[in-house]
C-alpha positions in Angstrom: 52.5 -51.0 24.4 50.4 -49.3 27.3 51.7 -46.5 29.5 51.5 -49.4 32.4 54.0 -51.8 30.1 56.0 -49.0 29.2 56.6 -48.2 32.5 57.1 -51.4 33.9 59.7 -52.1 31.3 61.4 -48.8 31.6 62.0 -49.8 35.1 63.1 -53.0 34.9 66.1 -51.4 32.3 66.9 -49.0 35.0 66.9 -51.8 37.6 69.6 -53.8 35.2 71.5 -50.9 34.7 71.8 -49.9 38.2 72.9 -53.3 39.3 75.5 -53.2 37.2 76.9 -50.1 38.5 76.9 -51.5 41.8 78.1 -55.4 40.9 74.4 -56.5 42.5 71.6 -58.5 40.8 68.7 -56.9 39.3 66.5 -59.6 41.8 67.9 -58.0 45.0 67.7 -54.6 44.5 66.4 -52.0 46.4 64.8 -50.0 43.8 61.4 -48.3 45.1 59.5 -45.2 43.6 60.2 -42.2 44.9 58.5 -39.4 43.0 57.3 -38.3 39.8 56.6 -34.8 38.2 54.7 -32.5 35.5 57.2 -34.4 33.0 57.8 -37.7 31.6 60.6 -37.9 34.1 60.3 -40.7 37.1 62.7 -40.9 40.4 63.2 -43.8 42.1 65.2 -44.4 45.7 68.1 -47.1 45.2 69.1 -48.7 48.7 72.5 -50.3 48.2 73.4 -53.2 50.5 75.3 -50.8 53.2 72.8 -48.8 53.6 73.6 -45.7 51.2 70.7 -44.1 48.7 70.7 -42.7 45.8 68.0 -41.3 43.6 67.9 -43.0 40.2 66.0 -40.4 37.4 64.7 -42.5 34.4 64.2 -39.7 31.6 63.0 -41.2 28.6 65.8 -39.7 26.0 62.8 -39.7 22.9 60.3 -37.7 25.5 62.9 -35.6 27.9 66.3 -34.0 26.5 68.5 -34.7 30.1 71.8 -33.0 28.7 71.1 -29.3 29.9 70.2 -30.5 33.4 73.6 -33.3 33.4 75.5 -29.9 31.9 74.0 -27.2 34.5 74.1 -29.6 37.5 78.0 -29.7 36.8 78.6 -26.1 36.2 76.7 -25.0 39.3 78.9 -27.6 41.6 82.0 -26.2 40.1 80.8 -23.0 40.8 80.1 -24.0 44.7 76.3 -23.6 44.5 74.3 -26.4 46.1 72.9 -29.4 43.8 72.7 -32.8 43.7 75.8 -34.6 42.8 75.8 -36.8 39.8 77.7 -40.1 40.2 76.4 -41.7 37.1 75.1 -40.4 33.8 73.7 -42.8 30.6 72.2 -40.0 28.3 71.8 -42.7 25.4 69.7 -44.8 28.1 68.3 -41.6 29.9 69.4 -42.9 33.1 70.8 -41.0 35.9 72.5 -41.7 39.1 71.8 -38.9 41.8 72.6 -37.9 45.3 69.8 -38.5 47.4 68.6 -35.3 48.5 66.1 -36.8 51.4 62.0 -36.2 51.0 61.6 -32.5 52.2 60.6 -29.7 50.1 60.7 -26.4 51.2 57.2 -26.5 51.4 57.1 -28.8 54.0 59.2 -26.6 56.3 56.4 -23.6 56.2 54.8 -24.2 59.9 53.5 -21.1 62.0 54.6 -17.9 60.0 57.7 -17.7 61.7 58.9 -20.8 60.3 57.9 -19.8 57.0 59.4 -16.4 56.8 62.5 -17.6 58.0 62.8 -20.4 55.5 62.1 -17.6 52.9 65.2 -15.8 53.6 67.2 -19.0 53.6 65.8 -19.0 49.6 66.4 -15.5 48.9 70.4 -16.3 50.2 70.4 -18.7 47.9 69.0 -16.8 45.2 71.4 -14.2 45.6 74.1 -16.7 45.6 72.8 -18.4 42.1 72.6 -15.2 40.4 76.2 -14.3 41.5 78.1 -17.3 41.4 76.1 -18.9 37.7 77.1 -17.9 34.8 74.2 -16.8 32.9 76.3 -17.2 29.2 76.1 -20.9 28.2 72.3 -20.9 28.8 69.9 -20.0 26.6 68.1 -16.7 26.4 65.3 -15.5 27.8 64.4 -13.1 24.9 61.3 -12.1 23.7 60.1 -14.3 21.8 60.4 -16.8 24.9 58.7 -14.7 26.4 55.5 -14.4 24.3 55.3 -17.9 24.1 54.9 -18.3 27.7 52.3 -15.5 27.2 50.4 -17.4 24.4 49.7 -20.2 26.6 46.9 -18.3 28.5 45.2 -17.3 25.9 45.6 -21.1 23.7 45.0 -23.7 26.9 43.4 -21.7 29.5 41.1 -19.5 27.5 40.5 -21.3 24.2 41.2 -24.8 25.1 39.6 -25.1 28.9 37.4 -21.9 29.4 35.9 -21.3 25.8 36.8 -17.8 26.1 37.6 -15.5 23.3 40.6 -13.5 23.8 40.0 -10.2 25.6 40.2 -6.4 24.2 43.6 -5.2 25.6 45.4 -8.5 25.6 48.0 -7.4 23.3 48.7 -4.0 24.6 49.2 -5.9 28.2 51.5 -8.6 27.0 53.4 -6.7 24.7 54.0 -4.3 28.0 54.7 -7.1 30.2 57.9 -8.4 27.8 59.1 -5.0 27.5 59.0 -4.6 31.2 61.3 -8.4 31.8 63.6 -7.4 29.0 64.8 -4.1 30.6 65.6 -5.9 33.7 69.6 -6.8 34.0 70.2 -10.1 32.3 71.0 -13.0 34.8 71.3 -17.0 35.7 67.5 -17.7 36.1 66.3 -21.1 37.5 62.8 -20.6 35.9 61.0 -22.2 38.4 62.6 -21.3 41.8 59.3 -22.4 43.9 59.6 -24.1 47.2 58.7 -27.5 45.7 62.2 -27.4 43.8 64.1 -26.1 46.9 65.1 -29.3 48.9 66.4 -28.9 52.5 68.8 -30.6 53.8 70.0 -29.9 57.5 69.3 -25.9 57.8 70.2 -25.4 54.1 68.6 -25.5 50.8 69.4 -27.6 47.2 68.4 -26.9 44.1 67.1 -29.2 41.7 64.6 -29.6 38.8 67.1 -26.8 37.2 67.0 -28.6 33.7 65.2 -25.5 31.8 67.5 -22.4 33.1 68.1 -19.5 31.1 69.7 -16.3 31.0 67.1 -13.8 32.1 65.2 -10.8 34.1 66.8 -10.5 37.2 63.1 -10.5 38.7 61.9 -13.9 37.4 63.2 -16.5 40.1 62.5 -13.6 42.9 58.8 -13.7 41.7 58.3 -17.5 41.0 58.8 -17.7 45.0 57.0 -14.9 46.0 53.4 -16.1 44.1 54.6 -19.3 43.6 52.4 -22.7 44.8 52.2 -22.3 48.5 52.1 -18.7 49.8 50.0 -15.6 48.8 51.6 -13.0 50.7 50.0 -9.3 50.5 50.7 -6.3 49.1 53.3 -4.9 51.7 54.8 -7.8 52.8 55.8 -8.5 48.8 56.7 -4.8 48.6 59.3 -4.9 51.5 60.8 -8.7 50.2 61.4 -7.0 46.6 63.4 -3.9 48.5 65.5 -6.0 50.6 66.6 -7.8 47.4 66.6 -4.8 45.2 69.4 -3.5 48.4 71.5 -6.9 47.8 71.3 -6.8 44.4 72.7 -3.2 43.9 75.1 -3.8 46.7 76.6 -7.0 44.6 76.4 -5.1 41.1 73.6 -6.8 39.7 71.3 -3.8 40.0 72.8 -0.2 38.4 72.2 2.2 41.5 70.3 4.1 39.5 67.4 1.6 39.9 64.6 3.1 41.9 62.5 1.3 44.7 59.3 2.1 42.7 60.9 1.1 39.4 61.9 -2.2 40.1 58.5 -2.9 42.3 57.3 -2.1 39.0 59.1 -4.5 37.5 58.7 -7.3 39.7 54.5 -7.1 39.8 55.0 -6.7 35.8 57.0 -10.1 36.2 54.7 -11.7 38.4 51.9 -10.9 36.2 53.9 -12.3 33.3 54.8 -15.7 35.1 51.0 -16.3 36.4 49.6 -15.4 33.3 51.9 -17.9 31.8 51.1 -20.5 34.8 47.4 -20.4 33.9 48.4 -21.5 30.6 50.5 -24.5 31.7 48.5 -26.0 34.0 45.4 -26.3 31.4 48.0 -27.7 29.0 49.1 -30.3 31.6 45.6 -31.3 32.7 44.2 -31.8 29.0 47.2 -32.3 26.6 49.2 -34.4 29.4 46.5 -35.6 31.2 48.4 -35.1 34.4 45.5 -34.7 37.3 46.1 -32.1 40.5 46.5 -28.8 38.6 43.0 -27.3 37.6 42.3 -26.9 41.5 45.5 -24.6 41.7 44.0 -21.9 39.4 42.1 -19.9 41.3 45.2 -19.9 43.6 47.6 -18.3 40.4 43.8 -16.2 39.7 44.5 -14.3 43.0 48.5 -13.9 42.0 47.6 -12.2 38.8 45.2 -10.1 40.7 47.3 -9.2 42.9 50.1 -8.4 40.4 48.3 -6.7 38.1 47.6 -4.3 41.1 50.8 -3.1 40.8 51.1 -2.5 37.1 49.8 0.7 35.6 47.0 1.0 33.2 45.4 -1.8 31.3 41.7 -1.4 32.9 40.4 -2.7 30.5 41.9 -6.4 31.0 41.4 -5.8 34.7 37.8 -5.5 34.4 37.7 -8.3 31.9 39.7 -10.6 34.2 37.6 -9.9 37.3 33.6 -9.6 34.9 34.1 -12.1 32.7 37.3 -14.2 33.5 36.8 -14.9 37.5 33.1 -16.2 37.6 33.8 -18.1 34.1 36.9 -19.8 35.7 35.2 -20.8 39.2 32.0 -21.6 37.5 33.6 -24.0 35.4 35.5 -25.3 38.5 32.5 -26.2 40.4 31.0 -27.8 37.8 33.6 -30.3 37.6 32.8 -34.0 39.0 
């Protein structure tokens, strides 16, 4: 069966399914694509005759494991934090019934500047919240072995794989020094991907979603993935003053000993950032020629300029610096231009 036929009849079970929920037949719903993603997951918008939505998520139970997300999702509402409600959930089928959340991405809210600072300290409220209010013990942890392998996946997809690159002098020494640096950090609920594309607002608020993968981890991770995430590079003292106001909160609620220093923990959070873009790199070569998912090659250079600018902030390792911006830079746009 092609991808088209698979789709198609994935759908139409989903469009049986939901009509029986709701006592309708499959012939008059109002079932319409709403989005998809980097997974096999597809959303679609449900109109029911009064007018209500609801998001239906088809995740294809052989391809995408929907448990940890249906578990989370109803641990974090108990707990008071804000995600979509689930009113229906078929795990066998791989069908979920969702609150509609509405089409707005954080993303979409960053304007002039003044806009998008603000909405970045509606994230970081939330962020606070998550790490206090989610209990970081049922998930899984963020140890180092997780760690490496997010590592590996620059050096695999993004050097190997994409680039033809062999693996640089000093790439051990930097990632084994980048996992030490995340596992001294205070263990804590970490989204894994807290970027503004998975922030949804609603009214002046923010939801959560795409949630499915959290662990227990560096307090740092989730404060990094927004700060060089998709959407924003913001520079060095601007980054510097965002990690200090959180390193503030986060000793002032106990999740930070006191004994923490400003430098240390900017330390910490450049280390991290260097660790997530590194890791990034990786993943969206994966995507684009395991996945064959299209859009994320032209992103690199943007993640290029957040390891750059991370790595700026980490000690030592000039070695891989000079590597990354000789060898690794022109190789990367190069290739990039090249491209039809």
């Amino acid at each position: 069966m092609t991808d088209a036929a698979l789709d198609a009849s994935r759908r139409e079970r989903l469009a049986r399914w939901a009509a029986e929920r709701h006592a309708l037949t499959p012939a008059t719903l109002d079932l319409r694509l709403a989005a998809g993603d980097a997974s096999f997951r597809r959303y679609y918008r449900l109109t029911l005759p009064g007018g209500t939505t609801r998001i239906l998520m088809d995740a294809p139970p052989e391809q995408e494991d929907s448990q940890p997300f249906v578990a989370i999702a109803r641990r974090w509402e108990a707990a008071g934090l804000p995600v979509p409600h689930l009113h229906a959930v078929d795990l066998e089928l791989g069908f979920l019934e969702l609150e509609d959340l509405g089409d707005t991405p954080l993303q979409c809210r960053f304007g002039d500047e003044g806009e998008m600072l603000a909405w970045h300290e509606h994230a970081f409220a939330l962020l606070h919240d998550l790490q206090n209010r989610a209990n970081p013990e049922p998930l899984p942890r963020f140890d180092a072995a997780l760690l490496e392998r997010e590592l590996e996946l620059f050096p695999e997809w993004c050097l190997g794989e994409w680039l033809g690159l062999a693996t640089p002098p000093g790439w051990a020494a930097l990632r084994q020094s980048l996992v030490e640096q995340a596992l001294a950090q205070p263990m804590v609920t970490v989204h894994r991907d807290f970027d503004a594309m998975n922030l949804m607002v609603r009214g002046d608020a923010l939801v959560l979603i795409d949630f499915q993968d959290a662990v227990a981890g560096p307090i740092g991770y989730d404060l990094v993935s927004l700060l060089r995430g998709r959407y924003c590079r913001f520079d060095a003292a601007r980054f510097a003053a965002w990690v200090e106001a959180f390193r503030h909160r986060a000793v002032a609620d106990g999740r930070l000993p006191s004994s923490t220093s400003a430098a240390a923990f900017l330390a910490q959070a450049n280390a991290m950032a260097a660790q997530r873009s590194l890791k990034v790199l990786g993943i969206f070569c994966r995507l684009t020629l395991r996945d064959h998912k299209a859009g994320y090659l032209e992103r690199l250079p943007h993640f290029l300029a957040h390891l750059e600018d991370s790595l700026g902030g980490v000690a030592g390792h000039e070695g891989f610096k000079a590597w990354l911006a000789d060898a690794f830079r022109p190789t990367l746009l190069a290739r990039l231009e090249g491209m039809p």
